[in-house]
C-alpha positions as CSV (number, residue, x, y, z in Angstrom):
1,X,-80.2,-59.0,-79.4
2,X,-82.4,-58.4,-76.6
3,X,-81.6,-58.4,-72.7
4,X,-84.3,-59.4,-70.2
5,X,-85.2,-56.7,-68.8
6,X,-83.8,-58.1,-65.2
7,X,-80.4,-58.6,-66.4
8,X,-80.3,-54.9,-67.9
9,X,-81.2,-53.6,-64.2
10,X,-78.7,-55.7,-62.9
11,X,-76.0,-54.8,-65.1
12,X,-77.1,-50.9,-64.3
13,X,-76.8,-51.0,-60.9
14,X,-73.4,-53.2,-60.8
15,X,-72.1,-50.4,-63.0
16,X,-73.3,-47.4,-60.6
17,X,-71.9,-49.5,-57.7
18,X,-68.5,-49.6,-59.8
19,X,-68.4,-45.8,-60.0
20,X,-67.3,-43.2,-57.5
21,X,-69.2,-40.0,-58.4
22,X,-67.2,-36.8,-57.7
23,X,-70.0,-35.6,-54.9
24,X,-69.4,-38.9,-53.0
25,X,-65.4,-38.0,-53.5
26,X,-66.0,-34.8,-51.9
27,X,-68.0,-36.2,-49.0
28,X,-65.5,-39.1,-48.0
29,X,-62.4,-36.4,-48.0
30,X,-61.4,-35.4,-44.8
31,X,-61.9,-31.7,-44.0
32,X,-58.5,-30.2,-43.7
33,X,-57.6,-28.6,-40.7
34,X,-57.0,-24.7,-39.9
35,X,-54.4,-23.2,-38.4
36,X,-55.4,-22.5,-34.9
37,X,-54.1,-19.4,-33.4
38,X,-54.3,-19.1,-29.5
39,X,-53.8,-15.3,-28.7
40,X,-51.6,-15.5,-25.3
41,X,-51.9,-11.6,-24.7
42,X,-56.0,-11.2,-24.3
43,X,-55.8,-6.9,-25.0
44,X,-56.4,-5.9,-21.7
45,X,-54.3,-7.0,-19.3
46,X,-51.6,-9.1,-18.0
47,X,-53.8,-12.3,-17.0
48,X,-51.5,-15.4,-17.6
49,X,-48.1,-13.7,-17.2
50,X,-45.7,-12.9,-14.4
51,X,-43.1,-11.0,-14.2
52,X,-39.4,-11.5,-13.0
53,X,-36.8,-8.5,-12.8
54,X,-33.0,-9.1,-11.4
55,X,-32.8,-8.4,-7.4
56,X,-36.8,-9.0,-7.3
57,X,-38.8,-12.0,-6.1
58,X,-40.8,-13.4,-8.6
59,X,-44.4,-12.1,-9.2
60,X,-42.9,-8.1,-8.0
61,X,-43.9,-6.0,-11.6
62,X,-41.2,-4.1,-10.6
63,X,-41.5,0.2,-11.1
64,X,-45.3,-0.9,-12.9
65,X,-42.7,-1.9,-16.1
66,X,-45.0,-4.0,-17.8
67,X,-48.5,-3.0,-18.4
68,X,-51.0,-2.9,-20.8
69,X,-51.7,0.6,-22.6
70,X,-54.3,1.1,-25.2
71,X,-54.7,-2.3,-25.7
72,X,-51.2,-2.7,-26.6
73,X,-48.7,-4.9,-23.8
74,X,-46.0,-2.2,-23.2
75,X,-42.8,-2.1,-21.5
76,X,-42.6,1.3,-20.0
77,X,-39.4,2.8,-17.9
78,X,-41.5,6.2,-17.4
79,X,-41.5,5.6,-13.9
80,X,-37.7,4.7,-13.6
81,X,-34.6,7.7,-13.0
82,X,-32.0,4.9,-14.1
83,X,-31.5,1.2,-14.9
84,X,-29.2,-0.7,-13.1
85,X,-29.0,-4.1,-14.1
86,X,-32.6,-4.9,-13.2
87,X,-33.7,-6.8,-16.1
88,X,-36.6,-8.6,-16.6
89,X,-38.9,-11.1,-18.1
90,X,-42.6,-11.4,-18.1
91,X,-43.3,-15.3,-18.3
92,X,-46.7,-16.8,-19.8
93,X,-48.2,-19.4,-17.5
94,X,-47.8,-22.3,-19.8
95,X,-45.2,-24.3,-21.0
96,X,-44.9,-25.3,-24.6
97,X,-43.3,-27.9,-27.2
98,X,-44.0,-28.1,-31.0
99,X,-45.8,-24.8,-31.7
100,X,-45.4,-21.4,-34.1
101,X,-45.1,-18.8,-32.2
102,X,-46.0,-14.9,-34.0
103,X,-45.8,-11.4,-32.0
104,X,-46.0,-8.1,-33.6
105,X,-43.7,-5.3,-32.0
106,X,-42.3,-2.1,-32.6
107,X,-40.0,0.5,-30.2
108,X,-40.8,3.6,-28.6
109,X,-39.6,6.7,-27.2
110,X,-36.0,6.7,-25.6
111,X,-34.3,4.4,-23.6
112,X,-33.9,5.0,-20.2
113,X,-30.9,6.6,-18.4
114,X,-28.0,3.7,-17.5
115,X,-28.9,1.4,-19.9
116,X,-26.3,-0.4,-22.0
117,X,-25.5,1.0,-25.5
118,X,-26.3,-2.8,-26.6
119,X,-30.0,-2.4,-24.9
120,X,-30.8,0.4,-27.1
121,X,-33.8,-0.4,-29.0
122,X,-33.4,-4.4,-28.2
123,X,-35.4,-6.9,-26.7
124,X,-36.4,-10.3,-27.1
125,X,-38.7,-13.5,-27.4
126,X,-37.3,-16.1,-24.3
127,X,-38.2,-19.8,-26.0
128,X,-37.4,-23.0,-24.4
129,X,-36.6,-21.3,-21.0
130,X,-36.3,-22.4,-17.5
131,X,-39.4,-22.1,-15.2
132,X,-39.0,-18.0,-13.3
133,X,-39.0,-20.1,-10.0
134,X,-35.6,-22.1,-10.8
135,X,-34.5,-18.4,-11.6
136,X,-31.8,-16.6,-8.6
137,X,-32.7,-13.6,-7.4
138,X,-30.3,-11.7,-9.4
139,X,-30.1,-14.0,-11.8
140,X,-30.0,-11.5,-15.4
141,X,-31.4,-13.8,-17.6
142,X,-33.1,-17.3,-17.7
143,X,-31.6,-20.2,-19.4
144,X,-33.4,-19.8,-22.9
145,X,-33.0,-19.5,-26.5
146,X,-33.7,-16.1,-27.4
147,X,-34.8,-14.8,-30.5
148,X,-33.3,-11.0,-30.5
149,X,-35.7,-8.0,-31.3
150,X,-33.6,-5.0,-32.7
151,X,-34.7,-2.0,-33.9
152,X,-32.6,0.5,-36.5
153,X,-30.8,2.9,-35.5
154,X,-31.1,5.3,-38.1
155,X,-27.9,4.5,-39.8
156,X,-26.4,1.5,-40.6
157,X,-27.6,-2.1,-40.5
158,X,-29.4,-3.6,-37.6
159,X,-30.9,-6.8,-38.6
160,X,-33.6,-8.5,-36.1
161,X,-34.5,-11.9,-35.6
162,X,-30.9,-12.5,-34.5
163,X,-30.2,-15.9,-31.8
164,X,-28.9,-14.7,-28.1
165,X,-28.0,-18.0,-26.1
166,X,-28.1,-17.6,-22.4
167,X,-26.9,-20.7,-20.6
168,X,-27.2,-22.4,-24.0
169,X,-25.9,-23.6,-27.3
170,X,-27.5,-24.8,-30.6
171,X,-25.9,-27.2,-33.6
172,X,-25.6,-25.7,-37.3
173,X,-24.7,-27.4,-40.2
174,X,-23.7,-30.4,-37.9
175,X,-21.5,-28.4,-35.9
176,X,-21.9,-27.1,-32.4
177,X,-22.3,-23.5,-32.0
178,X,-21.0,-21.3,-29.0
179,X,-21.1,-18.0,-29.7
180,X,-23.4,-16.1,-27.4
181,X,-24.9,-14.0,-30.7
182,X,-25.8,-15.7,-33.7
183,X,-26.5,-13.1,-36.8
184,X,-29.4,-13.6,-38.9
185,X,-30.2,-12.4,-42.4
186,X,-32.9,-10.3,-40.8
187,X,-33.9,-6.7,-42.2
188,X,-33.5,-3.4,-40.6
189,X,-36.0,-1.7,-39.7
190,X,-35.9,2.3,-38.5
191,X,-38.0,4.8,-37.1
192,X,-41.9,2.7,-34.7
193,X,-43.2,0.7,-37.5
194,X,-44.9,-2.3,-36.6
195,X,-42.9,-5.2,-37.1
196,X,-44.0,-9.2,-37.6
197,X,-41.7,-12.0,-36.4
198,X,-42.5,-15.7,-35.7
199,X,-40.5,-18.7,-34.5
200,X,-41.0,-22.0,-35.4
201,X,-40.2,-24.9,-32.6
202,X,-40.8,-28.6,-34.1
203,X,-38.5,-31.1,-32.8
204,X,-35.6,-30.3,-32.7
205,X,-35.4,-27.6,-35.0
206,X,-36.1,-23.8,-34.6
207,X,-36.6,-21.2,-37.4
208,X,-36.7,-17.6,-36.6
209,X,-38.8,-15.9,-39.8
210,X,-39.4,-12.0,-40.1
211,X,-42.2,-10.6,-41.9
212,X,-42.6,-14.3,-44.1
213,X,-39.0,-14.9,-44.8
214,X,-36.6,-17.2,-42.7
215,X,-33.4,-15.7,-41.8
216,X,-32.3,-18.1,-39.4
217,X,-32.4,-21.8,-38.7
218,X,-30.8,-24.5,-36.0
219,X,-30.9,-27.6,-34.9
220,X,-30.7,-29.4,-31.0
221,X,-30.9,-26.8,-28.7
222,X,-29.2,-27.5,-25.5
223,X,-28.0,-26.5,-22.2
224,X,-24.5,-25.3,-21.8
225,X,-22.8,-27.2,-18.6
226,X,-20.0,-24.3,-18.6
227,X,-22.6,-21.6,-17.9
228,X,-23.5,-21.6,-13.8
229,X,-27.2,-21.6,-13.9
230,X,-27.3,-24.0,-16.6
231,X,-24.9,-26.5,-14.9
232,X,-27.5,-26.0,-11.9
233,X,-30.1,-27.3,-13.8
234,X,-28.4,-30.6,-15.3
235,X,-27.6,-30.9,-11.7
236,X,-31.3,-31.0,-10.7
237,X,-32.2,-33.6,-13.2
238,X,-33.5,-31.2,-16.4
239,X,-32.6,-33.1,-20.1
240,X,-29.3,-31.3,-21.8
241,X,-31.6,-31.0,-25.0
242,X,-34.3,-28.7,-24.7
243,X,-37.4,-30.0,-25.8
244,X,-39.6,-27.6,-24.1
245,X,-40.0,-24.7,-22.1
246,X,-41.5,-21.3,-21.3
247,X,-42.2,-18.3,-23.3
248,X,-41.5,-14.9,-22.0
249,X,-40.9,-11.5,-23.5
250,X,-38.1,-9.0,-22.0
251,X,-37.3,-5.6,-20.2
252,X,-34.0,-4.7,-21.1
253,X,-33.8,-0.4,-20.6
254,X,-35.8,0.3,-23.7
255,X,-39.4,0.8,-24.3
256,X,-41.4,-2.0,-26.3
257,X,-44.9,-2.5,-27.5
258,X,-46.6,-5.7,-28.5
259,X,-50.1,-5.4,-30.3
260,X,-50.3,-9.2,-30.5
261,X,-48.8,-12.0,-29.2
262,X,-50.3,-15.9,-30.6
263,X,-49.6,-19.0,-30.8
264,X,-50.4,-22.1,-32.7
265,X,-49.7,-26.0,-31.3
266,X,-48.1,-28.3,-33.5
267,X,-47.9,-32.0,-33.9
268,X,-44.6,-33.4,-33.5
């Protein structure tokens, strides 16, 4: 039988219009997006942070502890004879949510004289902290989750990526959790090697992951009322559960480096 040549065009092109060709697949499919990763330490100095040591108003970079050497954000104590309870925290400028946060760190040298057996090769990433200017004078610490930095000692375990809970308290497995230390399943790690650890805020649920592998998780973080300065800020009108806060980095007697320090926002 033969079709009029009209109907046979027709039929064509209502059979094209039928079909969706894998190059028009490709076009309509929404370009995923990258991970964005904001670098909060810019290499060469200490624009966007400020520094708060115990006994010291706010903005004082006390003995020139933090600084930047060779492009790396250091906390030196060459300049100090002996530490004596003055320790501190160098706040970024910004406050932040939902976001994965990644520094790479190592230790150095010695620790200096006075310091606390417990400070030796130990510092820490301040999440969900209080603002430095809510902070006492001689206030030690601000109101934060912290996600512990250790370093080996040459013997023994030392696992990093541990949770240190000034003024606050988290929930795991349902239940609340009050201990001031919170062991992770972090590895050791001896000697200056460069080490990579990231924390992930979403919600309300934290993960602390070292070198690609989770060894902690926790739910709700919160203020603790039976802690002074946190009961000062319920007082003041600040939520019990932590939703936000500042980021800061310490200075507690031994000498750190950071070669990066990055973030990447998150939706909620």
């Amino acid at each position: 039988m033969k079709l009029n040549r009209t109907i046979l065009v027709g039929l064509t092109i209502a059979l094209l219009g039928g079909l969706v060709l894998p190059n028009a697949l490709a076009a309509k499919k929404p370009a995923e997006k990258k991970e964005k990763w904001v670098q909060l330490f810019n290499g060469k100095d200490l624009t966007g942070w400020t520094p708060k040591f115990a006994k010291h108003d706010l903005g004082e970079n006390y003995l020139d502890t933090f600084r930047v050497e060779d492009g790396l954000l250091t906390v030196s104590y060459d300049k100090w004879k002996k530490f004596n309870g003055e320790f501190g925290h160098l706040f970024y400028k910004k406050e932040f949510k939902n976001y994965r946060l990644r520094v790479e760190y190592r230790f150095i040298g010695d620790q200096v004289a006075g310091g606390a057996g417990w400070a030796t090769r130990n510092n820490g990433l301040m999440i969900l902290g209080q603002k430095p200017e809510t902070m006492r004078k001689d206030q030690l610490f601000p109101v934060s989750i912290e996600v512990q930095l250790l370093g080996g000692l040459g013997k023994g375990k030392r696992g990093t990526g541990n949770l240190c809970t000034p003024g606050t308290n988290v929930v795991m497995d349902g239940k609340l959790i009050t201990p001031h230390v919170i062991k992770s399943t972090g590895k050791t790690y001896d000697g200056d090697q460069w080490v990579t650890l990231e924390v992930e805020v979403l919600g309300n649920r934290v993960r602390h992951i070292v070198e690609g592998k989770t060894v902690l998780e926790y739910t709700d973080p919160q203020l603790d009322p039976r802690d002074k300065d946190a009961k000062a800020l319920l007082k003041a009108g600040a939520s019990k559960i932590l939703h936000g806060g500042t980021i800061s980095i310490q200075a507690e007697s031994h000498p750190t480096q950071f070669r990066k320090i990055e973030i990447m926002e998150l939706k909620d």
